[in-house]
C-alpha positions as CSV (number, residue, x, y, z in Angstrom):
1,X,-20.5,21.6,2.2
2,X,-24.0,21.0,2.3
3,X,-25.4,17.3,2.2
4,X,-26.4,17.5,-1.4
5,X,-23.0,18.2,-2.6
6,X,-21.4,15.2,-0.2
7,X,-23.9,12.9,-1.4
8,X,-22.4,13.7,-5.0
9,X,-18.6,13.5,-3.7
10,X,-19.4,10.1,-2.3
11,X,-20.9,8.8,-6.0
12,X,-18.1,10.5,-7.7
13,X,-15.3,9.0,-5.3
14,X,-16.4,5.6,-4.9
15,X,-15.0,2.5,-7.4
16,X,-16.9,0.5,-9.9
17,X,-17.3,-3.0,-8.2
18,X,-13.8,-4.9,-9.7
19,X,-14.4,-8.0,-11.6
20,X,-10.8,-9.6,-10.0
21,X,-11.1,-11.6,-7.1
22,X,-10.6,-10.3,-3.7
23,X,-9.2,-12.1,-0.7
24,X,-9.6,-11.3,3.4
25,X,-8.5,-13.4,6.2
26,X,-8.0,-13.5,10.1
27,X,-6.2,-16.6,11.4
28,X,-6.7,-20.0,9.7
29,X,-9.4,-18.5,7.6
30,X,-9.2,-17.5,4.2
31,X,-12.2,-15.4,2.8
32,X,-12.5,-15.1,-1.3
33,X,-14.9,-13.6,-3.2
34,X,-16.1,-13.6,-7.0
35,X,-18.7,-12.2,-9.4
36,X,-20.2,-14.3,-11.7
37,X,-23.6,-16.2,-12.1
38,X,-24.9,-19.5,-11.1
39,X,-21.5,-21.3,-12.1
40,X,-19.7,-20.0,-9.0
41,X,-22.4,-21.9,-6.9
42,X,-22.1,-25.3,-9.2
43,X,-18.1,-25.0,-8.3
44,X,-18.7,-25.4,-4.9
45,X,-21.9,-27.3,-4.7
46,X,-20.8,-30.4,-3.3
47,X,-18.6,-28.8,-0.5
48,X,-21.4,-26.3,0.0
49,X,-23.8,-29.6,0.7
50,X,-21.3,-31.1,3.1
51,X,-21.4,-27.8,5.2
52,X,-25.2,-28.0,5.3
53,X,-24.7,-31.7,6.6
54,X,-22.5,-31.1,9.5
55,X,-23.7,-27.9,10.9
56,X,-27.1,-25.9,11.7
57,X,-28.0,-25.0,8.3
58,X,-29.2,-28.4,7.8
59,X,-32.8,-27.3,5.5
60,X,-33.0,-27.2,1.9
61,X,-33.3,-24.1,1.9
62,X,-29.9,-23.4,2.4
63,X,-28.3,-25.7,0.0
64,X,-26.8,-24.9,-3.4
65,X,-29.4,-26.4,-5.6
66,X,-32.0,-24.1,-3.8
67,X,-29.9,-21.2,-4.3
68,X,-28.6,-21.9,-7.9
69,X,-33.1,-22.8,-8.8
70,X,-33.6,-19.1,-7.3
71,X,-31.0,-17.3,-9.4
72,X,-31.6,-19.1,-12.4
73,X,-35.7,-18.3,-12.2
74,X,-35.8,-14.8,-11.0
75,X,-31.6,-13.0,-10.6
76,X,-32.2,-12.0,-14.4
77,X,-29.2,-9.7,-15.5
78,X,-28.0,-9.0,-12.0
79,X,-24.8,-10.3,-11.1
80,X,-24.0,-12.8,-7.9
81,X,-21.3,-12.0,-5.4
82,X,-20.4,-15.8,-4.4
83,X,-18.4,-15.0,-0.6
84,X,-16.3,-18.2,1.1
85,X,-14.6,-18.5,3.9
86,X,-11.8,-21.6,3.7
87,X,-9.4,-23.3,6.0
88,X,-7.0,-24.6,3.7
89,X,-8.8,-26.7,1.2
90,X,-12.0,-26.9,3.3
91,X,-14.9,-24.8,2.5
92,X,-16.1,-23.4,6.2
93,X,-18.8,-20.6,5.4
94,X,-20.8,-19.5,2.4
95,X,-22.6,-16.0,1.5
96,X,-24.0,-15.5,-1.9
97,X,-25.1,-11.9,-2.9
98,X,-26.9,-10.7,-5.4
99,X,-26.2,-7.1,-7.0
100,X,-28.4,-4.7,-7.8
101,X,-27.9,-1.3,-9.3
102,X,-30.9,1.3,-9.2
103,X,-33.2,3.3,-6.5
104,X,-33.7,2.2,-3.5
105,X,-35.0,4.6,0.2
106,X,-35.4,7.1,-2.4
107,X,-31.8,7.4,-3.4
108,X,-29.7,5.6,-5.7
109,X,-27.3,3.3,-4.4
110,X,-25.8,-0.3,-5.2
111,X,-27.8,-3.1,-3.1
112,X,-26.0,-6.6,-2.3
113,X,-28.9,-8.4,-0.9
114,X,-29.6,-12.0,0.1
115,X,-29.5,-14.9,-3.6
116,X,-33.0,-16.0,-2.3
117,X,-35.7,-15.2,0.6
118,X,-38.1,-17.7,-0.2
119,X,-39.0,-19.1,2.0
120,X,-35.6,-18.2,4.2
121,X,-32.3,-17.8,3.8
122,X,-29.0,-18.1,6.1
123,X,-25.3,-17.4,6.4
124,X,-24.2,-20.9,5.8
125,X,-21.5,-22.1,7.7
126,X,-20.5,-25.3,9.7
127,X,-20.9,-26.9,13.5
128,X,-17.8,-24.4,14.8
129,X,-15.5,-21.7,14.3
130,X,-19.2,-19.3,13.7
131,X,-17.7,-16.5,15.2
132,X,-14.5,-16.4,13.5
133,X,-16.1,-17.2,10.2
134,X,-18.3,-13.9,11.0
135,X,-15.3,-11.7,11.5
136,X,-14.1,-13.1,9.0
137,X,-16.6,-12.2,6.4
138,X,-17.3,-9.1,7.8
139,X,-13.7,-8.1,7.3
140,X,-14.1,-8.8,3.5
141,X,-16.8,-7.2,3.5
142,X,-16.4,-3.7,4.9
143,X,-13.1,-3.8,2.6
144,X,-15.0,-4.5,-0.7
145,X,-15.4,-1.5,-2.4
146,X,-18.9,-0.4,-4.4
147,X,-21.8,-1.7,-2.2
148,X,-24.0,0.4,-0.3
149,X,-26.8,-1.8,1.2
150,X,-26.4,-5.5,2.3
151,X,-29.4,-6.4,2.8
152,X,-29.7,-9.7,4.7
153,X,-33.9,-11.6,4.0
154,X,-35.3,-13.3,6.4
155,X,-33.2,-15.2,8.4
156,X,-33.1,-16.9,11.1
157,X,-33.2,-15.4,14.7
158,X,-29.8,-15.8,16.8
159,X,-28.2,-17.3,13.2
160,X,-25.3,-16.3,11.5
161,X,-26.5,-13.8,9.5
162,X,-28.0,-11.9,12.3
163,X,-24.4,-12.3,13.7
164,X,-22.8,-10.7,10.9
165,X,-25.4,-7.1,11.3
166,X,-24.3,-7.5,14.9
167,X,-20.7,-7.3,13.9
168,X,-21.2,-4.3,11.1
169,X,-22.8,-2.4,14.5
170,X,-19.7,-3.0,17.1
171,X,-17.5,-1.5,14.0
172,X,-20.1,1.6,14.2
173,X,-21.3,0.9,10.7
174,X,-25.0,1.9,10.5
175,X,-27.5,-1.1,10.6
176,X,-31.2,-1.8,11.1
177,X,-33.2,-5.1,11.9
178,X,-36.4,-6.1,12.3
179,X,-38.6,-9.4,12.9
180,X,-39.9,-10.1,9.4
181,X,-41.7,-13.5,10.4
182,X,-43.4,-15.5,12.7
183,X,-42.9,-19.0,11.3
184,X,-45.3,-21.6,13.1
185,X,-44.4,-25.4,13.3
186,X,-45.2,-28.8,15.3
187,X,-43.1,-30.6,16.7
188,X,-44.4,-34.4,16.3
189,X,-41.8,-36.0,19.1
190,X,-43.8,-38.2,21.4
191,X,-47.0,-38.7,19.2
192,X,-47.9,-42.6,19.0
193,X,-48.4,-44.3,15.3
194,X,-51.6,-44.8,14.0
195,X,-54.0,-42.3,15.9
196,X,-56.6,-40.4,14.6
197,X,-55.4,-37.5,12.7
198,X,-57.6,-34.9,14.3
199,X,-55.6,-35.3,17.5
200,X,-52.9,-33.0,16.0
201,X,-55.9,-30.0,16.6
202,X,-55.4,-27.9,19.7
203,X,-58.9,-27.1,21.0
204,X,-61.4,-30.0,21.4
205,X,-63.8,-27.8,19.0
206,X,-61.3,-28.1,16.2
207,X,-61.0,-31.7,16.5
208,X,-64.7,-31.7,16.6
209,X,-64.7,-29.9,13.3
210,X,-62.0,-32.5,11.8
211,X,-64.1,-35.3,12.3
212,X,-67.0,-33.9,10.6
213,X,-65.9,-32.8,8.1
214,X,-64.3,-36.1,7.0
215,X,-67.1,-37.6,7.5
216,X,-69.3,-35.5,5.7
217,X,-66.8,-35.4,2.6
218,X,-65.9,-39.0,3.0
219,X,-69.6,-39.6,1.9
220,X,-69.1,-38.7,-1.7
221,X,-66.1,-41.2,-2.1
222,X,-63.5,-42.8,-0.5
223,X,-61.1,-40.6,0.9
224,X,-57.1,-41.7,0.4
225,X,-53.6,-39.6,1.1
226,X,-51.2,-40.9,-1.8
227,X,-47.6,-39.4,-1.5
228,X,-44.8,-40.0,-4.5
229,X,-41.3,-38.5,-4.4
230,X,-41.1,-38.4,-7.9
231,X,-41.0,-34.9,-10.1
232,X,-42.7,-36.9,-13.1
233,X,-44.1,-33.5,-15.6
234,X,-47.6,-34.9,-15.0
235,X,-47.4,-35.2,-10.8
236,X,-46.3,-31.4,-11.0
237,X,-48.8,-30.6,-13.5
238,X,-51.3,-31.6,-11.7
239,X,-50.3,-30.2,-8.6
240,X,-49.9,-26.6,-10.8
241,X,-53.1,-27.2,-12.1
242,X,-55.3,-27.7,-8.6
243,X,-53.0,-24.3,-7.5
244,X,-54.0,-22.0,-10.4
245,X,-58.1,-23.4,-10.1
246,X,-58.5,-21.2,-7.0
247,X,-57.9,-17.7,-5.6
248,X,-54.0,-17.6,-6.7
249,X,-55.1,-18.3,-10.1
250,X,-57.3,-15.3,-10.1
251,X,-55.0,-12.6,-8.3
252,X,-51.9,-14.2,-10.9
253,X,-49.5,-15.4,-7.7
254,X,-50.3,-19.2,-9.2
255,X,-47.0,-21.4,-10.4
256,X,-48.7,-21.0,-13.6
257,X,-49.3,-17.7,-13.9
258,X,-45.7,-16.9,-14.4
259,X,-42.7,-18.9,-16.2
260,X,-40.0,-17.6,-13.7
261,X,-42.3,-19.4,-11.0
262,X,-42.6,-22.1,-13.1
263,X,-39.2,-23.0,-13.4
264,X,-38.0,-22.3,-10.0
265,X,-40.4,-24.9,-9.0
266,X,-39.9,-27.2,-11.5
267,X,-36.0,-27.1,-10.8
268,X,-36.3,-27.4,-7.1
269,X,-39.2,-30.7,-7.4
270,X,-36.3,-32.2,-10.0
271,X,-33.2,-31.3,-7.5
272,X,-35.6,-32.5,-4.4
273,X,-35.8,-35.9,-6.3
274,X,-32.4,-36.4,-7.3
275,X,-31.0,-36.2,-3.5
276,X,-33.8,-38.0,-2.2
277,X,-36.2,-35.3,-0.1
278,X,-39.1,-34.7,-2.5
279,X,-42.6,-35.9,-1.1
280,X,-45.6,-34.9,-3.2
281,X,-48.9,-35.3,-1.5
282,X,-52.4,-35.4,-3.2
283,X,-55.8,-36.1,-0.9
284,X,-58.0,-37.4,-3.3
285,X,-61.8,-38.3,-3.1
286,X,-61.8,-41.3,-5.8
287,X,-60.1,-40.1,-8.6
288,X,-59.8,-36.5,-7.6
289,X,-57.8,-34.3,-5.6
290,X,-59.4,-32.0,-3.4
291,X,-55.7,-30.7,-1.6
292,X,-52.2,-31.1,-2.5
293,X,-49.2,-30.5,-0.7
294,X,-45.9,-29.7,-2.7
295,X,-43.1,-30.7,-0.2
296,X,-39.3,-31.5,1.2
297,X,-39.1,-34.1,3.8
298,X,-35.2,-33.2,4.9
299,X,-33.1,-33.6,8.1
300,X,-36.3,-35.4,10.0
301,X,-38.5,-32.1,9.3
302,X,-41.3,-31.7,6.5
303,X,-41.5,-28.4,4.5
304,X,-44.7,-27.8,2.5
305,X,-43.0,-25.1,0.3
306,X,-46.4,-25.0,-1.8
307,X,-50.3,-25.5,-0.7
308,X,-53.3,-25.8,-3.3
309,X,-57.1,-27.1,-2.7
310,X,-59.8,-27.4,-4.6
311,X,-62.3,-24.5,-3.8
312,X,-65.6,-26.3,-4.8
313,X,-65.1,-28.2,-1.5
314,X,-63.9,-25.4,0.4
315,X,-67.1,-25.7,3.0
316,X,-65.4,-29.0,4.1
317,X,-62.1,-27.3,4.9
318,X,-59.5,-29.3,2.3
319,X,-57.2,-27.7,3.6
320,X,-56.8,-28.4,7.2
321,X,-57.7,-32.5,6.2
322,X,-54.7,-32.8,4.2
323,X,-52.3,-31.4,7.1
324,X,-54.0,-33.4,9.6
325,X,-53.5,-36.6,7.6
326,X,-50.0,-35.4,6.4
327,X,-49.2,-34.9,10.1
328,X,-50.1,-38.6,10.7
329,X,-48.1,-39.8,7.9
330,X,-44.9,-37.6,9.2
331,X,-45.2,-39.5,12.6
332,X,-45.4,-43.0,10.6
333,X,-42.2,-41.5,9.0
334,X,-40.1,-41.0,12.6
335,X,-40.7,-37.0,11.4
336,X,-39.8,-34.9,14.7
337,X,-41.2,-31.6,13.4
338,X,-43.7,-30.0,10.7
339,X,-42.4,-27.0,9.6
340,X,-45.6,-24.9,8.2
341,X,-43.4,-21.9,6.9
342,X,-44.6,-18.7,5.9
343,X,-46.6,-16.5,8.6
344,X,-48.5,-17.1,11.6
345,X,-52.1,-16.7,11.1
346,X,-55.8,-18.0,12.7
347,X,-55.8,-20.8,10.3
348,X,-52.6,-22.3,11.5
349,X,-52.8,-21.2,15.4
350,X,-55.7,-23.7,15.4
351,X,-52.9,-26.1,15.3
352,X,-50.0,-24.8,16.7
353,X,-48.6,-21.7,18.7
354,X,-45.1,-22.3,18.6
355,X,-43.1,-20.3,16.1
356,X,-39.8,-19.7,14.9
357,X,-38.7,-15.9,14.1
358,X,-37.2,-14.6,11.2
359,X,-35.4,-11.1,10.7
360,X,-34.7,-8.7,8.3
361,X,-30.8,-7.3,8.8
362,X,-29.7,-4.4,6.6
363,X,-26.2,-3.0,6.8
364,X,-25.0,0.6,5.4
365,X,-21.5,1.9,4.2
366,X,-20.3,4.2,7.0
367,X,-20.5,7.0,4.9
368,X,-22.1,10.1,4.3
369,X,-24.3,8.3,1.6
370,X,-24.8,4.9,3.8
371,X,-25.9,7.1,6.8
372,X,-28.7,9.1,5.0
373,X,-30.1,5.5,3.0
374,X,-30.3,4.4,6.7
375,X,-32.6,7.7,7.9
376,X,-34.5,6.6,5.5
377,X,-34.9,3.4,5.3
378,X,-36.2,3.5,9.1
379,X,-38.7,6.0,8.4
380,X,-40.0,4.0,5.5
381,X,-39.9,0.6,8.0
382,X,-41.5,3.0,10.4
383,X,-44.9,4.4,8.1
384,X,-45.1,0.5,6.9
385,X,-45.2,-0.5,10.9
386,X,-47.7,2.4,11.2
387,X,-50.1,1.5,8.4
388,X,-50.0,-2.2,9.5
389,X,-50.9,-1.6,12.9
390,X,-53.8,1.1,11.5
391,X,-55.4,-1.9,9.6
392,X,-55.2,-4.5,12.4
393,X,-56.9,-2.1,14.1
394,X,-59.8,-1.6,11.8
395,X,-59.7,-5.3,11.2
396,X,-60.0,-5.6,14.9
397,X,-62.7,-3.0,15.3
398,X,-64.9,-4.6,12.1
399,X,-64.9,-7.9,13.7
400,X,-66.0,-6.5,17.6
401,X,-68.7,-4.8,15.7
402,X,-70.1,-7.6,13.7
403,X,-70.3,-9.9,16.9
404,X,-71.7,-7.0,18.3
405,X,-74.6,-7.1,16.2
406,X,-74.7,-10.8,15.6
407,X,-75.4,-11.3,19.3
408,X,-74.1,-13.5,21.6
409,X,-72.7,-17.0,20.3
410,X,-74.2,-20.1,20.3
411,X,-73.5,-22.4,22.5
412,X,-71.5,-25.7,21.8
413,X,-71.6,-28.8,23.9
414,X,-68.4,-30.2,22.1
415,X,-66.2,-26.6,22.7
């Protein structure tokens, strides 16, 4: 048999996913699963919150009203695979899946991947029994007929999720993983109240920068950091509004630019409210804003899910003001860490270096199928890799070149 014809055995032999309920279990753990939509994650919500509270999947992020905001905006007609693990009546680990159906490496093939990436997502699951509730899991899992790909988004480094590939690999199932992000934050422990904001920059020429530029903006106006926690339709308009005036308004990424973004954000500022970790910040100069932070202050960290600045005072550098003066006011707060999400880059290594890394997991059926979508899956990963490391290179070589013909820098007597 060649592998064309097993490819089509495997289609034609393998189930439709069932609709019923199926249940796993390895001692004192019982592991359920359901298909359904954004009611399977309200039915467990307030368990699901109290397993975020006692373990290490203590960020929003993780929580069920993040999760349910995601689906809602952007899972269309696909369908969620809601996984628990339970001892007895209480709920001790969470994985919500979401299905889809279609091409994927070039082949079709059904894909469980993770309910949201943005910014991260985790394996939730409480302060012990990680392992077991990993085997677990994984047990259910490999038994559940109709999937092809689980495809676990940036998570977190070391973290459950990560666990669970690592388990689909000792049982000889094919996997892959790869970093997907470099995620930089500060830690604020040990910083006194009421200093200068610029001392948060790493280089003396940064803080240099800072001070000037405040200055030199601060003598069109008086300049003021104002911060509400409330999700009032005209706060988050006007935070939408400063977003879609600049470059994401132009290349369509704004919140604005598309309903699904729209409401995701809209139910995540309302849900942030309601439990109490919503902090909107504006820096204005008088009566207008010239940055914005859209952001979670949760579990003694701060999470500026959303950025905006107003590019008609870009030459003063908006952007890096309103984090310096955000970072003061997270110190004032008894804040231990400012989580910058996203990606390292040079804006934000000019205040920190330290970073937290993200992965990408995938794991494939052991099957004939599941075995060629991972051959090519890693020579897809592998041309990405490639090309990426072709255009830092030309970046690289553009910017040697244009200092080589600048000529040498001027000197600075505050570097």
């Amino acid at each position: 048999m060649n592998p064309q014809e097993a490819v089509a055995v495997s289609l034609r032999s393998e189930r439709e996913i069932p609709e019923s309920r199926g249940c796993g279990s390895v001692p004192e753990l019982k592991v359920e699963s359901e298909w359904g939509g954004v009611e399977l994650v309200e039915a467990v919500a307030e368990e699901w919150r109290q397993l975020c509270l006692k373990g290490p999947c203590n960020q929003p992020f993780y929580r069920p009203e993040w999760i349910a905001a995601a689906i809602r905006a952007f899972a269309g007609e696909k369908r969620l695979l809601l996984i628990t693990a339970w001892n007895g009546d209480r709920l001790r680990a969470v994985l919500p899946l979401l299905e889809h159906r279609g091409w994927a490496y070039g082949m079709p093939c059904v894909r469980l991947h993770t309910a949201s990436r943005i910014p991260r997502f985790e394996f939730v699951h409480g302060n012990t029994d990680v392992a077991e509730a990993v085997s677990a899991v994984w047990q259910h899992l490999q038994n559940l007929p109709g999937w092809d790909v689980i495809e676990l988004i940036n998570v977190p480094g070391g973290g459950a999720a990560e666990r669970l590939e690592m388990a689909a690999r000792e049982d000889a199932f094919p996997t892959s993983r790869y970093e997907y992000a470099q995620s930089p934050y500060i830690l604020l422990k040990g910083n006194v109240v009421g200093g200068d904001f610029w001392r948060f920059g790493r280089s003396s020429r940064f803080r240099y920068q800072l001070r000037q530029k405040w200055r030199e903006l601060g003598e069109f106006g008086a300049l003021r950091l104002q911060r509400t926690d409330k999700a009032d339709p005209e706060t988050l308009e006007r935070f939408y509004r400063l977003e879609r005036s600049g470059w994401k308004g132009r290349e369509g990424t704004a919140i604005l630019s598309k309903p699904e973004l729209r409401q995701f954000y809209d139910g995540v500022a309302r849900c942030a409210e309601q439990f109490g970790y919503l902090s909107i910040y504006f820096l204005e100069l008088g009566n207008t804003a010239v940055a914005a932070h859209l952001a979670l202050t949760y579990g003694g960290a701060y999470y500026p899910i959303k950025v905006a600045y107003d590019e008609k005072f870009s030459k003063f550098g908006p952007g890096h003001l309103i984090i310096g003066s955000v970072l003061n006011e997270c110190v004032a707060r008894g804040l231990s860490e400012f989580d910058c999400l996203g990606e390292k880059n040079a804006a934000l290594t000019k205040w920190t270096t330290a970073v937290h890394i993200y992965n990408s997991c995938s794991i494939f059926r052991n099957s004939v199928r599941g075995r060629m979508l991972r051959a090519a899956h890693g020579f897809l990963h592998g041309s990405k890799q490639a090309l990426q490391t072709a255009a830092r290179s030309a970046r690289s070589f553009s910017s040697r070149t244009k200092r080589w013909f600048s000529g040498p820098p001027q000197s600075n007597p505050e570097k």
